[in-house]
N, C-alpha and C positions, 0 to 999 in steps of 0.2 A: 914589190908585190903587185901594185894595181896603174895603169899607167894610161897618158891620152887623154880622149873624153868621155866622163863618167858624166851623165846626166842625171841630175837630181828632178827625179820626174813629179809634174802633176798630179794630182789624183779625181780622174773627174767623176761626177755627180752628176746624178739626176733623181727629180724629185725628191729629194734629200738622203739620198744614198747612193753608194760606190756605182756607179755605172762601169760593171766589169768588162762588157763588152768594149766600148770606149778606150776601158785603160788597158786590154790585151792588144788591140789595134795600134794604142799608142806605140809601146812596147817593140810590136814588129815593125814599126816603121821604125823607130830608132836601130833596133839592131839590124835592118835592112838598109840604113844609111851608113850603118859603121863605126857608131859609138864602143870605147872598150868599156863600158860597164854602165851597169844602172843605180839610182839611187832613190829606191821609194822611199815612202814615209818621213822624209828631212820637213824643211820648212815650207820649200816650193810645193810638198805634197800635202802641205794641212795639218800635219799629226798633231797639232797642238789642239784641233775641233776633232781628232779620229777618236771614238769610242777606244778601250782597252782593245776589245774584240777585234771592232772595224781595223785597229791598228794593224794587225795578225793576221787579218784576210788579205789586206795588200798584199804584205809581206808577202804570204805563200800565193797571191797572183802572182806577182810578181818570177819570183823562183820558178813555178809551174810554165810562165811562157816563155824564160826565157830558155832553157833547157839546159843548160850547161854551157850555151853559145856563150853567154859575157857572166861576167862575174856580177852577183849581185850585193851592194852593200845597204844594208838595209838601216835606216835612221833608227836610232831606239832609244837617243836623249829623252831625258827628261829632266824637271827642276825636282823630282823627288825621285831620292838614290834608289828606293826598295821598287819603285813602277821602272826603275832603269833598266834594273837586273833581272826584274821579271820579263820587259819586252825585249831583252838583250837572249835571256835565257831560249823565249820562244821564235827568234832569228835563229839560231843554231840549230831548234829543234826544226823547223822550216825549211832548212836545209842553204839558207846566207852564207856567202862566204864570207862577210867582214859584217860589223857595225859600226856605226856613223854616228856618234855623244855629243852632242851640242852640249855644254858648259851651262851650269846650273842657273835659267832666267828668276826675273821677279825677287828670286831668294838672295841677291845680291852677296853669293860668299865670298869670304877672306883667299887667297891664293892658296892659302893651307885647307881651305873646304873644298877648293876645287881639285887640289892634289888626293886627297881622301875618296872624296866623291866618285875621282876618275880609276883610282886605285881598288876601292872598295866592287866597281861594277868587274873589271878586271882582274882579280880577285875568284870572284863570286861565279863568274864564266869562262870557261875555255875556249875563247872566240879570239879572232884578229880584229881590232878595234883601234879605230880613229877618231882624235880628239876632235874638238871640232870650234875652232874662236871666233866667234863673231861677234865685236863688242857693241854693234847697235843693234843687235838682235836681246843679248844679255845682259844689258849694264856691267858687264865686268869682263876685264880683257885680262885674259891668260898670258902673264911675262916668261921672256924666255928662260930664268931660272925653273920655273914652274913646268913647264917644259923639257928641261932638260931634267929635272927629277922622274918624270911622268915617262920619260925615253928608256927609262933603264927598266919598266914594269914589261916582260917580254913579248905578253899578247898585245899590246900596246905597238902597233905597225908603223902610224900615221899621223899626220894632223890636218885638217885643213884651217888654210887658213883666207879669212875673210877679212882682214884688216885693211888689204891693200897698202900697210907700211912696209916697205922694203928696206927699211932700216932693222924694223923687228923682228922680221922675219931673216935677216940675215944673222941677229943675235941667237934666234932661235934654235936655226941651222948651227950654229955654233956649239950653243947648249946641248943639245941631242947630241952632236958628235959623231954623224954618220949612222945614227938607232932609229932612227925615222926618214919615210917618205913626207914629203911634203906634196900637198895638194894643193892649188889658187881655188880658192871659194869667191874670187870677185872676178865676172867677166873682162872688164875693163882691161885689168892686168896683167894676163895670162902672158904676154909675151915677155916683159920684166921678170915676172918670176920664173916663170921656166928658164929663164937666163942665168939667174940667179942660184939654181939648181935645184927647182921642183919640177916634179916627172909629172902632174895634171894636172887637169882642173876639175871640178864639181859643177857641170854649169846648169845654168838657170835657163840661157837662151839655147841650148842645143835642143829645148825640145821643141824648136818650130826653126836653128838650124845649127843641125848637128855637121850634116855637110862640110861647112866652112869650118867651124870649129874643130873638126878632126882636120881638117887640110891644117890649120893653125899649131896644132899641137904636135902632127906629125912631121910638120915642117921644124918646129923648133927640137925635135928629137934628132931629126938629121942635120942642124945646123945650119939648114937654109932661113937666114933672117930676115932676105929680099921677101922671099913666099909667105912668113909669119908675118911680116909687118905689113903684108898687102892684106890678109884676110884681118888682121887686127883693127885695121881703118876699115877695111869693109864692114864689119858687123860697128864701128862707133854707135851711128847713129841707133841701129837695134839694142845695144847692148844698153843705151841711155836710156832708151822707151821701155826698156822692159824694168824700168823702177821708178818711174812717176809717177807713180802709188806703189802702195806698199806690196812685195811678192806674196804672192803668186798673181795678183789682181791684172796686171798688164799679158804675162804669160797665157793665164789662162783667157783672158781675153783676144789675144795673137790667135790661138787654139781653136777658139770658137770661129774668130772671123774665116778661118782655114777650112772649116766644115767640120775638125776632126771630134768637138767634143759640144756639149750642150751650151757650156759656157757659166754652168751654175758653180757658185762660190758659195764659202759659210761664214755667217756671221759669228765672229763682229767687222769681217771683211765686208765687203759690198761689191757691188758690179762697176766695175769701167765705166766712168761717169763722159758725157759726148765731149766735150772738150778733149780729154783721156786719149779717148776714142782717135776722135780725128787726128792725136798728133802718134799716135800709134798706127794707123793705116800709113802715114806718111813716110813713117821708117821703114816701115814695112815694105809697101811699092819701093821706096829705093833702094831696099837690100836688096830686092827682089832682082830686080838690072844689076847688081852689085853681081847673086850668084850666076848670072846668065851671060856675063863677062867674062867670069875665069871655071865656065862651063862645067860648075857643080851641082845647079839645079837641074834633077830629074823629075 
């Protein structure tokens, strides 16, 4: 259903609210670069500081700019099922084509709470919806039994996954049985997994370069390994700086340095501290001769 690079966008702020301007700029720069889909309100995007409301106003920024050009999947996890279905419900209303469930944080449930959890939002919505594993985000990582239960629920599309085990994720694929797409939710690994027979990624660094990352993913769709494995080592060093502190703090920092966004984060996050800084400028300039080599920067 969704495939390539789907960026899990930002959400920038100023003086402590949505700078809309900002993130509709952002937005057309990405689908000006060639990303196939967007991802507001995930992790990269804050929703865990987003009001209920402020959550909803993305969303429908979101949708409003991007017009029908890319598909939008809109984040609407939560660690409480009943706020799930509610910001699940108003993605639909919105007019999303998919929603993006991160796996219940803090509340540390059993694999049978998270089968419920994911069932019950599913359920409750007639939406295309993907699961979403990230076990150092939640303290509890989604096995691939679990999985492969959660594969037979119909509106249930997708998963991504953020483990970076390619062991698991090939049990996973197992367990589904061909009922799910699989997404890479970890930069680093994109070209493994789509090897391994997942159709995208969710990234974190396409939104400062999307460029390379679509050469990446498009490359591994035609089966060119030479061209994946060059943009793979190209983006290394970006893809390491964009998590020497916790996301979005490096990204949106990238962002700032770029001109494109104020640069303001929400606590209990904090700003790019200069050490941070400096070894993030260094990735930076060197991707930078990275895209001007295999003449993707415009």
């Amino acid at each position: 259903m969704f495939h390539g690079t789907m960026t899990a966008l930002i959400t920038p702020f100023r003086d402590g609210a949505i700078d809309e301007e900002a993130f509709r700029a952002h937005i057309e720069r990405q689908i000006e670069a060639g990303v196939d889909g967007l991802v507001p309100t995930g992790t990269t995007g804050e929703a865990a500081t987003l009001a209920v409301e402020e959550h909803k106003r993305v969303i429908r920024i979101a949708v409003e700019q991007a017009a029908g050009r890319v598909p939008v999947i809109a984040g609407t996890g939560s660690n409480n099922t009943a706020e799930s279905i509610e910001l699940t419900a108003a993605a639909r209303t919105l007019g999303a084509d998919a929603a993006l469930l991160i796996s219940p944080y803090y509340n540390k449930p059993t694999q049978e709470g998270i089968y419920h959890h994911y069932r019950t939002v599913a359920e409750a919505v007639h939406l295309p919806q993907i699961l979403y594993n990230v076990p150092g985000r939640t303290s509890s990582n989604m096995l691939p039994e679990t999985v492969g239960k959660l594969s037979k629920i119909s509106n249930i599309i997708g998963i991504k996954d953020a483990t970076a085990n390619m062991d698991q994720l090939l049990r996973s694929m197992a367990a589904a049985d061909g009922r799910l797409e699989f997404y890479s939710g970890d930069d680093a690994t994109v070209l493994p997994f789509m090897a391994l027979g997942g159709v995208a990624v969710i990234s974190v660094v396409s939104n400062i370069a999307p460029r390379t990352m679509g050469a990446l993913t498009r490359a591994m769709a035609d089966g060119d390994i030479a061209t994946a494995r060059a943009m793979q080592v190209a983006l290394m060093e970006l893809n390491r700086a964009m998590f020497i502190r916790s996301n979005p703090i490096p990204v949106k920092a990238a962002c700032a340095l770029l001109g494109w966004i104020d640069g303001e984060i929400r606590l209990p996050l904090t700003p790019l501290d200069r050490a941070g800084e400096a070894e993030l400028r260094t990735a930076m300039e060197a991707f930078s001769g990275a895209e001007e080599r295999f003449s993707l920067k415009k």
